[in-house]
N, C-alpha and C positions, 0 to 999 in steps of 0.2 A: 539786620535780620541774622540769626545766629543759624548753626549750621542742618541744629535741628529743627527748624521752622522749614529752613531750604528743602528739606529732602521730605518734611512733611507736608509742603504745597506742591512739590512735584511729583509727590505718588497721588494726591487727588489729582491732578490735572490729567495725569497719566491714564488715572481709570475713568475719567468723563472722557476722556479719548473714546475710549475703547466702547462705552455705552454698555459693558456688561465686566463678568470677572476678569482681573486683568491676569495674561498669562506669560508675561516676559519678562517681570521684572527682577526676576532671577530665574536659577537653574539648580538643575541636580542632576551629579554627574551619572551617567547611564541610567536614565529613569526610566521603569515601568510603566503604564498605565493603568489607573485599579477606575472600577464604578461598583459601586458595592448598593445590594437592596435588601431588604427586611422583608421575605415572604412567609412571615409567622403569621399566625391566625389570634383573633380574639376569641374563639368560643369558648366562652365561658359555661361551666356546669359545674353541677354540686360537686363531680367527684374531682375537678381541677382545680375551683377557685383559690384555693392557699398557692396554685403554681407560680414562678416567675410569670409576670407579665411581659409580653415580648413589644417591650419600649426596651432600645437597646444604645448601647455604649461600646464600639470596638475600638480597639485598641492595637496599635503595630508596635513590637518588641516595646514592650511593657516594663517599666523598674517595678520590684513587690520590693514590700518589707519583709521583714523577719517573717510575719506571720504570714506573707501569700497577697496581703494587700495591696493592689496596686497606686503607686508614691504617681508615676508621669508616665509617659511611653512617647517613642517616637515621633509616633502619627493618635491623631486621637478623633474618632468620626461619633462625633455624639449626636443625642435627643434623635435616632433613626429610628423612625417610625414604620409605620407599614409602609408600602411602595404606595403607590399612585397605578390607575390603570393605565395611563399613557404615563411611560418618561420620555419626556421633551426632547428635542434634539439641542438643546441650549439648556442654561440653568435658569430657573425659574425667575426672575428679579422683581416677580410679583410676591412671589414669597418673602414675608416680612415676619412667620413666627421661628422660633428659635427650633420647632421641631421641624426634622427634615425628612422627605420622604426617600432621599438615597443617599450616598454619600460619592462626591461630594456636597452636592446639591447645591446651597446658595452658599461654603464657606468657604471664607479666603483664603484660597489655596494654592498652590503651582497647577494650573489647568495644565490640560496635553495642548500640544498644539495639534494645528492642521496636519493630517497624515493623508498623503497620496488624494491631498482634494476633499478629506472629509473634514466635518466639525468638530473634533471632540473636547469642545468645551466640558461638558460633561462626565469628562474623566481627571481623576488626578495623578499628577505626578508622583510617583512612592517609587521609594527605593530598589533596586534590582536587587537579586540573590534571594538569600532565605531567611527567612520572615518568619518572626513566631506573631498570629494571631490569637487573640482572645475577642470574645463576647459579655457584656456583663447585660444581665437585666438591670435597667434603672428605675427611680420613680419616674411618676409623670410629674414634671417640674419643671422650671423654666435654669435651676443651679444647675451649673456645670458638675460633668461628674466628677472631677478631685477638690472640689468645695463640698462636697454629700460628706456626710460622716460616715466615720470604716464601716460602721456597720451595712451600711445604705452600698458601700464597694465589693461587697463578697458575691454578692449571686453572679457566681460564673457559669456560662450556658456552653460555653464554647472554646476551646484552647488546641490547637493545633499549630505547624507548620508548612508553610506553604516556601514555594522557590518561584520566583517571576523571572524573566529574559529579560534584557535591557531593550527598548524599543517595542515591546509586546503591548497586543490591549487587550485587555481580562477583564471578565465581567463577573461577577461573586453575588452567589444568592446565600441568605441564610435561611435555612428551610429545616420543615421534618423530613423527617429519612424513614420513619419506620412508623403504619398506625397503631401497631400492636404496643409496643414499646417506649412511643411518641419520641426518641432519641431527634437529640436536633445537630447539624451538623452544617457542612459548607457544601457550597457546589461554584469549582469556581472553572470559567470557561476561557480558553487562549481564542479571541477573535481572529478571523481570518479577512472578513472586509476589505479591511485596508490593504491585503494582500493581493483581490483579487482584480479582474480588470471586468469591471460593470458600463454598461453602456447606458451613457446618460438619456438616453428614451426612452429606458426600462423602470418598473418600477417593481425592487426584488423585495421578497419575503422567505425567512424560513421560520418553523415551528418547532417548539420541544412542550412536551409533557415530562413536566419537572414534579408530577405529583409523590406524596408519600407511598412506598410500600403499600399492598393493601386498603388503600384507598377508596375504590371504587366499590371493593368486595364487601367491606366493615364499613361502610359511611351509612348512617339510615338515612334515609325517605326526607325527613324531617330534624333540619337543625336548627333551633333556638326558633323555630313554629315556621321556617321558611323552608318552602318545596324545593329542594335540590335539585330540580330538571339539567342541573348544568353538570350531573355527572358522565362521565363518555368510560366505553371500554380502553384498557389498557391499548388497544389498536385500532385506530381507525385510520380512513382514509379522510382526505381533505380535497374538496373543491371550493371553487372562489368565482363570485360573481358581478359585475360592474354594474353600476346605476348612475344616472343623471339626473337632475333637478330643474325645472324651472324656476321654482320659487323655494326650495326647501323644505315644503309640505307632500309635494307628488313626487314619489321616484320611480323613474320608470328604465327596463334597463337597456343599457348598451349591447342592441343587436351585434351578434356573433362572440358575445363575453357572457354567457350565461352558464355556469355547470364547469367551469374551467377545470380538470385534476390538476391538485398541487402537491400529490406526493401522498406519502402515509405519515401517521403520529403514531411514534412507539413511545410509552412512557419507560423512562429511564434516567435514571441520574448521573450515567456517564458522562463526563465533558467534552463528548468530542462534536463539531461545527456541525450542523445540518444543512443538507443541501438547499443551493437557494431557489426558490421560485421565481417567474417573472411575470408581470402583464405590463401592455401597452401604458406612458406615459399621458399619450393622446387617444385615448381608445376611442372616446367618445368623435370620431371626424370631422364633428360640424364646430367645434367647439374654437377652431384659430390655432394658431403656433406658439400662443404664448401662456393663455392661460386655460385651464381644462373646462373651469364654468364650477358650477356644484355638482362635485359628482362623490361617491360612496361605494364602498366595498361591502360585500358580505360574502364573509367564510362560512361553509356548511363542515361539521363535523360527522362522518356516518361510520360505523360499524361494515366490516366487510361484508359485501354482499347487495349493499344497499348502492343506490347513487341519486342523485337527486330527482333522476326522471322515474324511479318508480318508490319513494317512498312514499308516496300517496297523501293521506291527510295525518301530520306530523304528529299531532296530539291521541294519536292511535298507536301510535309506536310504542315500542318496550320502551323501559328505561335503560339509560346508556348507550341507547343507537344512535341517537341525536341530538346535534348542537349547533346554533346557531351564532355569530359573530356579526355583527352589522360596525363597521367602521366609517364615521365623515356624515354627514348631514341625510343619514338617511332618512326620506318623510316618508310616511304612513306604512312603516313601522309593520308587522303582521307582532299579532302575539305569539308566536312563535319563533322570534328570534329573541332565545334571550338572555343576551351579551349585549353589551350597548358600549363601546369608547369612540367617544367626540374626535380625537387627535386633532387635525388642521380641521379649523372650524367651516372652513369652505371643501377641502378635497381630501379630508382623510386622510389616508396614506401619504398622500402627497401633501409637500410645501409647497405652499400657495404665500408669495409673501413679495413688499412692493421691490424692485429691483431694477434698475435701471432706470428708463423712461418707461418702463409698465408699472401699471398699480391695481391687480398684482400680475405675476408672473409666477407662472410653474413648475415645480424641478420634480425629477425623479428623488427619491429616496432607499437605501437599505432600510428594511426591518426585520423586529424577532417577533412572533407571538407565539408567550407560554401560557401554557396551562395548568396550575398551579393548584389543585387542591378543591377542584371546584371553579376555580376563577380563574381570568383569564387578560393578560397583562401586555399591552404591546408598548414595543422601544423603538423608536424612530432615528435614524442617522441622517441628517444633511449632507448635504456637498456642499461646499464654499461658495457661494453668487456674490454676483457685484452688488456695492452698496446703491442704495436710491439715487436719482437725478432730479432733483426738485427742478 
């Protein structure tokens, strides 16, 4: 057996280990941590369809040619698609097409490791210091992008520099920055999580309105024949309220969690950390110590002045006072919430997953949820749990 079969049966062996990305089998010295997401939009209209499509290709310190074209780069995060409404606390390994909805997403890369008890699988390894980033629109195609021909490598969207810390975790949206102008640009954020000391029977949330300039003011009524109910003022306030399930179909909610305040939403693009929110782990009391049962969240979005006990019957209201967020198996549903993400298909918010001698077991979680342009995107972080007990 020659030397290169040896070390190509011991990097498989290595990752059936591990049952997902493997993240040790090498290093780089004072690594960063990047997670990078696509919050471009498809609306297409007459007066944009010649635009770059925002299927994109970034690229970290970049080699061009003579003419500007880029030859290789560093780091190369291709086929990035739109996000995804929930990103995973892990990498996908159900995903099997070449396009990804973040980066790193499913490609084989130096993962972070564990920080201070969290998961971040989902982030990659990249270099510390200063960094020149670029953007390219791609075709939709499954060729990598320095197999496109040059022509197919010019549309650049995006070219800046950026400076990371060694040890830091940053999280990078690409987004519009302005509706008037539609300029597209970065928004990237220094995580503090890992910094902070969370108590595991909490389950925290913070929020950003990451929308464009002008957004809410210049959006019509109607985009591409669909009712945009999911617009909010640049300011509102947020409450959040707990549900349980029997079966999945009836939720009814967890007395003394109903109307929760969690703070205000200012839309802005600065990167600095929002503060966290928390609720009970176990709110629901009848539910055991180990797993919460079916239970489900829902955020209200309201315009000041409003709170959940006197906005009365919701489909009455202005536009932009309200919004609604239903997160985890919530059954019957009102037409009036309307934001819908699944995350843990049993509890939402919460990982629900088998662990130890329970199957399953419930952990608290950090989360983000932004609002984006209309939409609305939640990120979920694990803490580390013991593996199963067959």
């Amino acid at each position: 057996m020659n030397k290169r079969t040896i070390i190509f049966l011991s990097a498989i062996m290595a990752f059936a280990g591990m049952g997902c990305r493997k993240t040790n089998f090498a290093s780089l010295p004072n690594p960063a941590y990047l997670r990078v997401f696509n919050c471009l939009s498809y609306n297409i209209t007459l007066d944009n369809k010649d635009a770059p499509q925002p299927f994109l290709t970034m690229l970290v310190n970049p080699i061009l040619d003579a003419g500007g074209i880029p030859e290789s780069a560093q780091i190369t995060g291709d086929f990035l698609d739109l996000r995804d409404d929930w990103a995973r606390p892990y990498p996908d390994a159900a995903n099997t097409s070449v396009y990804q909805k973040e980066y790193p997403g499913t490609a084989k890369i130096l993962a972070a490791p564990i920080l201070n008890g969290y998961d971040l699988s989902s982030w990659a390894q990249v270099p510390s210091g200063k960094l020149r980033v670029q953007f390219y629109s791609r075709p939709l195609s499954t060729t990598d992008f320095f197999s496109l021909e040059k022509n197919q490598r010019k549309l650049l969207l995006i070219d800046t520099t950026i400076e990371l810390k060694a040890g830091e975790v940053y999280t990078m949206h690409v987004l519009e920055e302005d509706y008037t102008s539609r300029k597209k640009g970065i928004y990237l954020r220094n995580e503090t999580f890992v910094k902070q000391s969370f108590s595991d029977s909490l389950v925290y949330v913070n929020f950003y309105n990451l929308s464009e300039k002008g957004f809410y003011e210049n959006t019509p009524v109607l985009v591409g024949g669909v009712d945009l109910r999911t617009r909010i003022q640049d300011t509102v306030n947020v409450f959040c309220s707990l549900n349980k399930s029997a079966d999945g179909k009836i939720s009814v909610g967890i007395p003394g969690f109903s109307g929760l305040p969690m703070g205000s939403l200012v839309r802005s693009l600065e990167p600095a950390v929002t503060s966290y929110q928390s609720f009970p782990l176990f709110a629901d009391t009848t539910s055991g110590s180990a797993y919460t049962g079916l239970v489900s969240q829902v955020f209200t979005f309201l315009a000041p002045g409003f709170t959940p006990a006197n906005i009365g019957y919701t489909p009455f209201l202005p536009e932009g006072v309200y919004l609604a967020l239903a997160v985890g198996p919530y059954g019957n549903v009102q037409d009036d919430v309307q934001a819908r993400v699944m995350a843990d298909i049993r509890s939402g918010l919460i990982v629900s997953e088998r662990s130890g001698i329970y199957n399953p077991r419930s952990f608290a979680t950090v989360n983000t949820i932004e609002y984006i342009n209309g939409k609305i995107f939640v990120t979920t972080i694990q803490r580390k749990f013991d593996p199963p007990i067959y």
